[in-house]
VMD Tcl script that builds the backbone (N, CA, C; Angstrom):
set m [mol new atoms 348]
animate dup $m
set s [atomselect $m all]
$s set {name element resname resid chain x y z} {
  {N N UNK 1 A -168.809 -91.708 -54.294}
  {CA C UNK 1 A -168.722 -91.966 -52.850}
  {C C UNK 1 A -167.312 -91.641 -52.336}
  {N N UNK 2 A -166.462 -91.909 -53.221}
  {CA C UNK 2 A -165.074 -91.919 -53.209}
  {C C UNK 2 A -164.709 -90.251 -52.422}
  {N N UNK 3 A -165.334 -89.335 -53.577}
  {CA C UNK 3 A -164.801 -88.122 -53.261}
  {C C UNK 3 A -165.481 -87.053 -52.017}
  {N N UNK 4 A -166.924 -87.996 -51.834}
  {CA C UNK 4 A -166.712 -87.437 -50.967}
  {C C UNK 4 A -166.222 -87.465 -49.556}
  {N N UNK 5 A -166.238 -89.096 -49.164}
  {CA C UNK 5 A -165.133 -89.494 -48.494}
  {C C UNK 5 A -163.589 -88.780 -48.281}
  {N N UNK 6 A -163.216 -88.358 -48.967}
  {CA C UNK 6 A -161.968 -88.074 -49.228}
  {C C UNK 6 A -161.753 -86.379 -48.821}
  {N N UNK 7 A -163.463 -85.794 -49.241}
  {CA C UNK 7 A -162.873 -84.342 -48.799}
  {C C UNK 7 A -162.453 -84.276 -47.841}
  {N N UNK 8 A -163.387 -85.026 -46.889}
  {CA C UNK 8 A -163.316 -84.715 -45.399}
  {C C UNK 8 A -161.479 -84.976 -44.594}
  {N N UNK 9 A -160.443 -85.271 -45.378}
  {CA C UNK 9 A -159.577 -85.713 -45.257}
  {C C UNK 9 A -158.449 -84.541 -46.010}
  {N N UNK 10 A -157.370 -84.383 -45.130}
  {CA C UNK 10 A -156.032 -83.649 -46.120}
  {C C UNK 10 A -154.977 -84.406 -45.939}
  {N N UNK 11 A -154.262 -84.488 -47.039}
  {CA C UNK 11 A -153.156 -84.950 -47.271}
  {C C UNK 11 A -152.079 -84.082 -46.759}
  {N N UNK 12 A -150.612 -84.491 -46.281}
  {CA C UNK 12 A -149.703 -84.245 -46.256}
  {C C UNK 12 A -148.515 -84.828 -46.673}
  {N N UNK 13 A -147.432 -84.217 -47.087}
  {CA C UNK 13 A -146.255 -84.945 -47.515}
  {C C UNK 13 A -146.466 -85.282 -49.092}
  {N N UNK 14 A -145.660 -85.612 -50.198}
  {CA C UNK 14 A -145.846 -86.493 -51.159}
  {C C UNK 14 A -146.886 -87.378 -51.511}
  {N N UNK 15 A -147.169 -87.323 -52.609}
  {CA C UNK 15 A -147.949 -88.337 -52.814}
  {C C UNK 15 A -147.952 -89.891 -52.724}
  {N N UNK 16 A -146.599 -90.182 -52.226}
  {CA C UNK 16 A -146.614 -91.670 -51.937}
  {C C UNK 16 A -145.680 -91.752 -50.346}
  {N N UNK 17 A -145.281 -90.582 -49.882}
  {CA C UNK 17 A -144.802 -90.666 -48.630}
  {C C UNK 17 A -146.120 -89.638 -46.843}
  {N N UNK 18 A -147.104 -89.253 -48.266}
  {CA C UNK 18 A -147.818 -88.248 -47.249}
  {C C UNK 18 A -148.480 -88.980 -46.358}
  {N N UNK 19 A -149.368 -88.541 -45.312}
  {CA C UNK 19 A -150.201 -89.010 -44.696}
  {C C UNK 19 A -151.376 -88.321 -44.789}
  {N N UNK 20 A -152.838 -89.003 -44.630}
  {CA C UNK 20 A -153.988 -88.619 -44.496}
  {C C UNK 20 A -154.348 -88.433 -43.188}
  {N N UNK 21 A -155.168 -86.976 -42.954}
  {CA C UNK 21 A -155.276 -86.667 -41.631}
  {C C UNK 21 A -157.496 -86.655 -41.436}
  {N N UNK 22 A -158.036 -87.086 -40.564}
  {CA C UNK 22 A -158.962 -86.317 -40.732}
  {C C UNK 22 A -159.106 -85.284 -40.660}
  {N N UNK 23 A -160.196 -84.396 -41.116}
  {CA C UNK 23 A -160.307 -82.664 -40.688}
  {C C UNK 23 A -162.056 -82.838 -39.957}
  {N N UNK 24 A -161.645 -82.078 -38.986}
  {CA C UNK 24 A -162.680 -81.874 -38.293}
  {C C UNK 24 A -163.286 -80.057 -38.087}
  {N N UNK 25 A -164.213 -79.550 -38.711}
  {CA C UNK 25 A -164.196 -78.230 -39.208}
  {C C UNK 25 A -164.465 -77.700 -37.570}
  {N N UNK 26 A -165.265 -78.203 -36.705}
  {CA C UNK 26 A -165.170 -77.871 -35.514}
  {C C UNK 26 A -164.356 -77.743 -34.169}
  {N N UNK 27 A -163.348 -78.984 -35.112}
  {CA C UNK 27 A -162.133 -78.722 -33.438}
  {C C UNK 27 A -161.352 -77.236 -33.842}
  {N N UNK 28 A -160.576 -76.868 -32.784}
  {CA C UNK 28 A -159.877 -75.705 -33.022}
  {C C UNK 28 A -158.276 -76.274 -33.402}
  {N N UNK 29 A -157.645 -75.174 -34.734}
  {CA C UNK 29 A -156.855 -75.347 -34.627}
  {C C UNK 29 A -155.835 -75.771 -33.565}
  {N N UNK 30 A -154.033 -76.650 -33.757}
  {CA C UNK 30 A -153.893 -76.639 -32.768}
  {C C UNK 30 A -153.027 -75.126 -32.535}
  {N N UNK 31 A -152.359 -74.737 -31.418}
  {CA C UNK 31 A -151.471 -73.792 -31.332}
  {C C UNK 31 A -150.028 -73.836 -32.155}
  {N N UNK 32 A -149.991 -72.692 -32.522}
  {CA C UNK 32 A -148.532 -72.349 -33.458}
  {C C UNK 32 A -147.255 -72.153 -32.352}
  {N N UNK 33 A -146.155 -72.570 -32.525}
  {CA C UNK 33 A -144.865 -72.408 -32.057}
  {C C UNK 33 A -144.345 -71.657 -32.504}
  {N N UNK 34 A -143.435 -70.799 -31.807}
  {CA C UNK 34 A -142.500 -69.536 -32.091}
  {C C UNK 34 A -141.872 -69.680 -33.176}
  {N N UNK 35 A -141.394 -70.667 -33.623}
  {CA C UNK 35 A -140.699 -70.774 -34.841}
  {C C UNK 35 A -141.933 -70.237 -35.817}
  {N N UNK 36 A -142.589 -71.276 -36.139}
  {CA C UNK 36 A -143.842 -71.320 -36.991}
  {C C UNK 36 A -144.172 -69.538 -37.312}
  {N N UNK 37 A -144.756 -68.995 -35.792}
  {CA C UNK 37 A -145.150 -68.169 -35.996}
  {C C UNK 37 A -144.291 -66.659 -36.482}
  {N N UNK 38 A -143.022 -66.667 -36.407}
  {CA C UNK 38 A -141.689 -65.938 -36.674}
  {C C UNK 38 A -141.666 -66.233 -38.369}
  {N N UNK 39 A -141.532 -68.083 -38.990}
  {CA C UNK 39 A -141.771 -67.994 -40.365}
  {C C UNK 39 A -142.147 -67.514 -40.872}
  {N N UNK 40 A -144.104 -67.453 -40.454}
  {CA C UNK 40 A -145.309 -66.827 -41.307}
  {C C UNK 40 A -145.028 -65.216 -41.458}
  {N N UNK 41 A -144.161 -64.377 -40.956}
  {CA C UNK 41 A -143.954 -63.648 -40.732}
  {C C UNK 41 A -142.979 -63.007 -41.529}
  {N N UNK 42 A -141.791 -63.987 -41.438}
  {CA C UNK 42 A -140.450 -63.477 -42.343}
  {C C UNK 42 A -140.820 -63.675 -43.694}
  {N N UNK 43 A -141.635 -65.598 -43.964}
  {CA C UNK 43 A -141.191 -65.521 -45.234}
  {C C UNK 43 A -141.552 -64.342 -46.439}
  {N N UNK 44 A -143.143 -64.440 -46.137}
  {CA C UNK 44 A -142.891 -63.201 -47.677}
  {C C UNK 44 A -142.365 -61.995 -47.606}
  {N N UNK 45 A -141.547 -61.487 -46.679}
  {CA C UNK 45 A -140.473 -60.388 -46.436}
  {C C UNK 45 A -139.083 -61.162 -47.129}
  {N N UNK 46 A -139.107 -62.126 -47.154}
  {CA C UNK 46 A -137.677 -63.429 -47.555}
  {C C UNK 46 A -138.369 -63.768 -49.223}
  {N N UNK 47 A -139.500 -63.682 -49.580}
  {CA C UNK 47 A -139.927 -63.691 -50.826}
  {C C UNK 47 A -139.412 -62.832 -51.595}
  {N N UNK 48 A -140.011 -61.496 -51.165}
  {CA C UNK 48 A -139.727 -60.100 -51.775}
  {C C UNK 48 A -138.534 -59.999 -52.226}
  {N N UNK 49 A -137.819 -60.081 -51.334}
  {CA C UNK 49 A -136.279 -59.574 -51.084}
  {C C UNK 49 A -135.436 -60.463 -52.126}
  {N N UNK 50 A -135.754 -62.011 -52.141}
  {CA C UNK 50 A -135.319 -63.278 -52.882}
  {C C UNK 50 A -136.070 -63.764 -54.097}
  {N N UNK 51 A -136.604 -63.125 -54.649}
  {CA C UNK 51 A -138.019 -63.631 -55.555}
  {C C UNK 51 A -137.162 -64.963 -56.353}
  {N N UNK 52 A -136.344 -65.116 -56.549}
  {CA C UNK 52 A -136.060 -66.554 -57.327}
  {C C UNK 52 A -135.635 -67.893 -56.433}
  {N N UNK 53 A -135.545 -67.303 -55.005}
  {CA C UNK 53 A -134.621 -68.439 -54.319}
  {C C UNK 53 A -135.976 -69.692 -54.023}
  {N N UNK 54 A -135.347 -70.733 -53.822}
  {CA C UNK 54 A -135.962 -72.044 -54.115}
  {C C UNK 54 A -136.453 -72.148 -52.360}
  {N N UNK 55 A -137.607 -73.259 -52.430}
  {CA C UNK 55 A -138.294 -73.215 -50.941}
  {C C UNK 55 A -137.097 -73.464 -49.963}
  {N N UNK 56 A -136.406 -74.533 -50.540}
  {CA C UNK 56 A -135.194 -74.721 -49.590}
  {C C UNK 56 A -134.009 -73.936 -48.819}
  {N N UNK 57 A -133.783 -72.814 -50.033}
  {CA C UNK 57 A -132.903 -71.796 -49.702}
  {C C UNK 57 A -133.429 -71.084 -48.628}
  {N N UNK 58 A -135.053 -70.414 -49.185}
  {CA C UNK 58 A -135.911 -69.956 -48.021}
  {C C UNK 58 A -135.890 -70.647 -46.617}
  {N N UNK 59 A -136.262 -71.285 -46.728}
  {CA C UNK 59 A -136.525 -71.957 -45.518}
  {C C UNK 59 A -135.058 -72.055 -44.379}
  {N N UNK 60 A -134.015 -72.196 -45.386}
  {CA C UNK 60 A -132.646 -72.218 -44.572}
  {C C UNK 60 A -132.172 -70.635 -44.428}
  {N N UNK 61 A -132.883 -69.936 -45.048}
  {CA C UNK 61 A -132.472 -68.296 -44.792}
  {C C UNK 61 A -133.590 -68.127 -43.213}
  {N N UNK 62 A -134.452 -68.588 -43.329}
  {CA C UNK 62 A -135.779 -68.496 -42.504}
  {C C UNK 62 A -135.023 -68.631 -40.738}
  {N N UNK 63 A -134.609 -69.795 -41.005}
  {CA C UNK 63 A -134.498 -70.695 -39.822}
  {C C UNK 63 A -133.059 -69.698 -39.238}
  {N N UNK 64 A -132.156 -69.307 -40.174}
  {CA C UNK 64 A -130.157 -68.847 -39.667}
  {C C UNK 64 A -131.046 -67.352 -38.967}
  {N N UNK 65 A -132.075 -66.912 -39.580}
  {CA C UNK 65 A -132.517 -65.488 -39.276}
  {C C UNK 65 A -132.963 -65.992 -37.932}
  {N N UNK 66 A -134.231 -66.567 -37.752}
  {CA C UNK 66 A -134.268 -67.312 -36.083}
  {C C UNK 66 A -133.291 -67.603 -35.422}
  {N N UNK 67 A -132.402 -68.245 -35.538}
  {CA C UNK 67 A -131.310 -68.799 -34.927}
  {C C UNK 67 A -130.589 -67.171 -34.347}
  {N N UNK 68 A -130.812 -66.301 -35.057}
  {CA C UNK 68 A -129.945 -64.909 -34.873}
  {C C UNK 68 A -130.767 -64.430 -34.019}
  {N N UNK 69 A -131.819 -64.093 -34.123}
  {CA C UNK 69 A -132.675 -63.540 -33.223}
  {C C UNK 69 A -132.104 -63.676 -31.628}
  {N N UNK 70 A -131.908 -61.999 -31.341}
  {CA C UNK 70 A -131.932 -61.547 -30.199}
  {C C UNK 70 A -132.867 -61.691 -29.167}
  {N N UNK 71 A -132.433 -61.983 -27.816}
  {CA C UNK 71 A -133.587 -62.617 -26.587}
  {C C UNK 71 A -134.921 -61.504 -26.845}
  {N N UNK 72 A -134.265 -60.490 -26.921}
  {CA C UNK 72 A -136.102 -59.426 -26.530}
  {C C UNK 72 A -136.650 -59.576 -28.235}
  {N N UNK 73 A -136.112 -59.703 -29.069}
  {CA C UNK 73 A -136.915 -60.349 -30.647}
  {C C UNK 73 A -137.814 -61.386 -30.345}
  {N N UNK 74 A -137.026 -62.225 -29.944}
  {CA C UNK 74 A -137.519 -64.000 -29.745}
  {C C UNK 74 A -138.791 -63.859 -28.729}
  {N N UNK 75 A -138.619 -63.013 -27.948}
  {CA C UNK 75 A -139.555 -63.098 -26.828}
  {C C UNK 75 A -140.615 -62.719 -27.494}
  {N N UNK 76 A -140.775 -61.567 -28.283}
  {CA C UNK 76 A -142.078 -61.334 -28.935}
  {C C UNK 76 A -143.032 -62.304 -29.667}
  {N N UNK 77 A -141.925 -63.229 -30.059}
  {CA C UNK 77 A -142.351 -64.472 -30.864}
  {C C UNK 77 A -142.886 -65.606 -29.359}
  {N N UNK 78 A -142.084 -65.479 -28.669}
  {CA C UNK 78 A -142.610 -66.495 -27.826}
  {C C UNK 78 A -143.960 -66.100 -26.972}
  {N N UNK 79 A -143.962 -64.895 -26.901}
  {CA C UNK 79 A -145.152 -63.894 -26.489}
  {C C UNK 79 A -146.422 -64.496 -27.268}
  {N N UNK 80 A -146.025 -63.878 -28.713}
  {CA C UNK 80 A -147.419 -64.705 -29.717}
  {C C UNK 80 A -147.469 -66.221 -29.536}
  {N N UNK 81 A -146.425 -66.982 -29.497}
  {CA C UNK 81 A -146.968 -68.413 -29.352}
  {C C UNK 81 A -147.916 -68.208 -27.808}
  {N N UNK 82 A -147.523 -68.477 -27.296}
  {CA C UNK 82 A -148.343 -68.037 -25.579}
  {C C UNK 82 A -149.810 -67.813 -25.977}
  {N N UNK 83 A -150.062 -66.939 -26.285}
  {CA C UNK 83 A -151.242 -66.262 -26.753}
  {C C UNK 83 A -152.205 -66.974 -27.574}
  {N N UNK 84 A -151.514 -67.739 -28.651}
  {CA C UNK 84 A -151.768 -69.159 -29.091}
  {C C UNK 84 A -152.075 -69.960 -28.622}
  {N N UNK 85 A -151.360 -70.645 -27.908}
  {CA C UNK 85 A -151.946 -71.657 -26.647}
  {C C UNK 85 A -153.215 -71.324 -25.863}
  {N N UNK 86 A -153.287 -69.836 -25.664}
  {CA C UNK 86 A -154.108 -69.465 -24.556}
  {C C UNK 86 A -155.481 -69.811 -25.338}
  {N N UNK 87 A -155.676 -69.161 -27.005}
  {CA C UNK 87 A -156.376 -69.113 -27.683}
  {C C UNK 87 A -156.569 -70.771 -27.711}
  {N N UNK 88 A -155.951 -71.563 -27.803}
  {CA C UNK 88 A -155.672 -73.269 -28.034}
  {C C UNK 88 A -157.453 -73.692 -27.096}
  {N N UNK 89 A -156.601 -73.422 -25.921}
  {CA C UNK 89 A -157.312 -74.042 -24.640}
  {C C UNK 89 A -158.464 -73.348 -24.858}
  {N N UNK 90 A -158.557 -71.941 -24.614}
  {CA C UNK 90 A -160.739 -71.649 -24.566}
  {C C UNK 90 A -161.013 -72.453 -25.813}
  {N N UNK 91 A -160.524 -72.578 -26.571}
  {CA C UNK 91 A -161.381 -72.815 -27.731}
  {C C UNK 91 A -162.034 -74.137 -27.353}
  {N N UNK 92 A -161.058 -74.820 -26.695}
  {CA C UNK 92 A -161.076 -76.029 -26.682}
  {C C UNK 92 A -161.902 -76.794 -25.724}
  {N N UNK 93 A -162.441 -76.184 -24.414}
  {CA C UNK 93 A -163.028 -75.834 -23.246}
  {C C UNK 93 A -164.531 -75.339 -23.807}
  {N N UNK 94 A -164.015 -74.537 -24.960}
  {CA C UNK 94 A -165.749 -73.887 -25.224}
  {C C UNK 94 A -166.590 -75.129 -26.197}
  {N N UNK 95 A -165.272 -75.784 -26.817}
  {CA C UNK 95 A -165.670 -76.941 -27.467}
  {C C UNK 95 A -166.921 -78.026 -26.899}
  {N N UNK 96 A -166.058 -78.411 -25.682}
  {CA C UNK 96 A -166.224 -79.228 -24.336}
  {C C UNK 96 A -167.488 -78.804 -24.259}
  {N N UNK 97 A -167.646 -77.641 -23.591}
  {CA C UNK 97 A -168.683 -77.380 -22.701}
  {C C UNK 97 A -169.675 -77.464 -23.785}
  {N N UNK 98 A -169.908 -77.057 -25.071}
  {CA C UNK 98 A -170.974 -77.421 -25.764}
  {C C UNK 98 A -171.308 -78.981 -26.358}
  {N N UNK 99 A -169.998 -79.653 -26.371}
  {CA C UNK 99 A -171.094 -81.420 -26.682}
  {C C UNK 99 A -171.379 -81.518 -25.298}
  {N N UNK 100 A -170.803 -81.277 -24.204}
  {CA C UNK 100 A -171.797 -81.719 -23.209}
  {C C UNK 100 A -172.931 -80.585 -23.217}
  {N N UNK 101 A -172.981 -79.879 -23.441}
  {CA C UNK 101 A -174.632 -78.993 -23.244}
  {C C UNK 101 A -175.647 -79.977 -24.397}
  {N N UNK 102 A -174.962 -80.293 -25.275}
  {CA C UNK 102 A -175.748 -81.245 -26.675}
  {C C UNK 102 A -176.204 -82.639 -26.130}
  {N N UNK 103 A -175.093 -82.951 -25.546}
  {CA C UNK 103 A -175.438 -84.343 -24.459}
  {C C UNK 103 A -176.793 -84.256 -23.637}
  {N N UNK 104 A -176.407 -83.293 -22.556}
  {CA C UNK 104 A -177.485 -83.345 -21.558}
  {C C UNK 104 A -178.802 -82.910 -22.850}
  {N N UNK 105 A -178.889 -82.258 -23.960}
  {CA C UNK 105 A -180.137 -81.797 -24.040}
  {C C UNK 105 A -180.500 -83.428 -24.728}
  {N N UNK 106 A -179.895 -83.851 -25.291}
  {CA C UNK 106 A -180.379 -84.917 -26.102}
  {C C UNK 106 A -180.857 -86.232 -24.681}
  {N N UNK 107 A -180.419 -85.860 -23.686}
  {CA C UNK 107 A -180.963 -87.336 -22.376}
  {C C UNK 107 A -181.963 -86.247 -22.246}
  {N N UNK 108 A -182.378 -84.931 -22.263}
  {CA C UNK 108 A -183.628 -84.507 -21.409}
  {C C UNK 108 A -184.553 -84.847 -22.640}
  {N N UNK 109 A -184.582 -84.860 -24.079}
  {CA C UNK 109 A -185.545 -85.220 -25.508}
  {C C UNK 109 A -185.610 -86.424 -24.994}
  {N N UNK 110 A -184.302 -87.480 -24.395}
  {CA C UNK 110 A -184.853 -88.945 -24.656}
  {C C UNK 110 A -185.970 -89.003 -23.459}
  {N N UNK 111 A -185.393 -88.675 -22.461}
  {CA C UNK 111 A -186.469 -88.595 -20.753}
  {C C UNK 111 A -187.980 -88.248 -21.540}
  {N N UNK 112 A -187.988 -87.574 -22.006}
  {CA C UNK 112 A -189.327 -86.572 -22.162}
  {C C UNK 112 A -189.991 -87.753 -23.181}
  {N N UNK 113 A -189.619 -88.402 -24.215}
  {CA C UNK 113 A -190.314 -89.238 -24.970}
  {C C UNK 113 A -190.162 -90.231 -24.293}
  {N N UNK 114 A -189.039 -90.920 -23.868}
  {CA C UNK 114 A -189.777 -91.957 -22.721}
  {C C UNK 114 A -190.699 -91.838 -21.924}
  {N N UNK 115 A -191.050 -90.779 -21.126}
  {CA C UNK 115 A -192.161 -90.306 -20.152}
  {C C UNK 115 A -193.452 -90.507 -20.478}
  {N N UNK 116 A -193.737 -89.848 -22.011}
  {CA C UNK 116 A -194.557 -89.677 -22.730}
  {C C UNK 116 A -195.794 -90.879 -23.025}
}
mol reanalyze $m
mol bondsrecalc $m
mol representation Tube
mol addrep $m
């Protein structure tokens, strides 16, 4: 019972400092931030280049390279976050609009067997 309880759930952080999140396979991700989305991007270019350096080093090479980033660079990144968001909201709207389409159909099944 345990496990399967548990799939439905991800951990984050350590094993004694993480937190448990639910996962819901139907909500939409949320939107990525410019940083985020600039990381996914550099690091395995920062892999390649570093193959021994430790997550930490990465991550502080990651971030001085952002920090450098020129306004029309950054903008591209802030461009894709945007786009993200935009993607955020329909998803999220298309979400909407279908439990309520599930709603109303499930009061017109109950109407109809009450009627009955």
């Amino acid at each position: 019972q345990q496990s399967i309880i548990m799939s439905r759930y991800v951990h984050t952080g350590s094993s004694s400092t993480g937190t448990w999140f639910n996962v819901h396979d139907d909500k939409p991700l949320r939107p990525s931030g410019t940083y985020v989305i600039f990381s996914a991007e550099e690091r395995p270019k920062l892999c390649l280049e570093f193959p021994n350096m430790s997550f930490r080093e990465l991550a502080d090479r990651t971030s001085a390279r952002f920090k450098a980033l020129p306004p029309n660079e950054r903008e591209k990144y802030n461009k894709k976050a945007l786009l993200d968001k935009e993607r955020f909201v329909r998803e999220t709207l298309e979400r909407k609009n279908e439990i309520e389409r599930r709603i109303l159909l499930l009061a017109e099944d109950t109407a109809q067997i009450n009627h009955s």
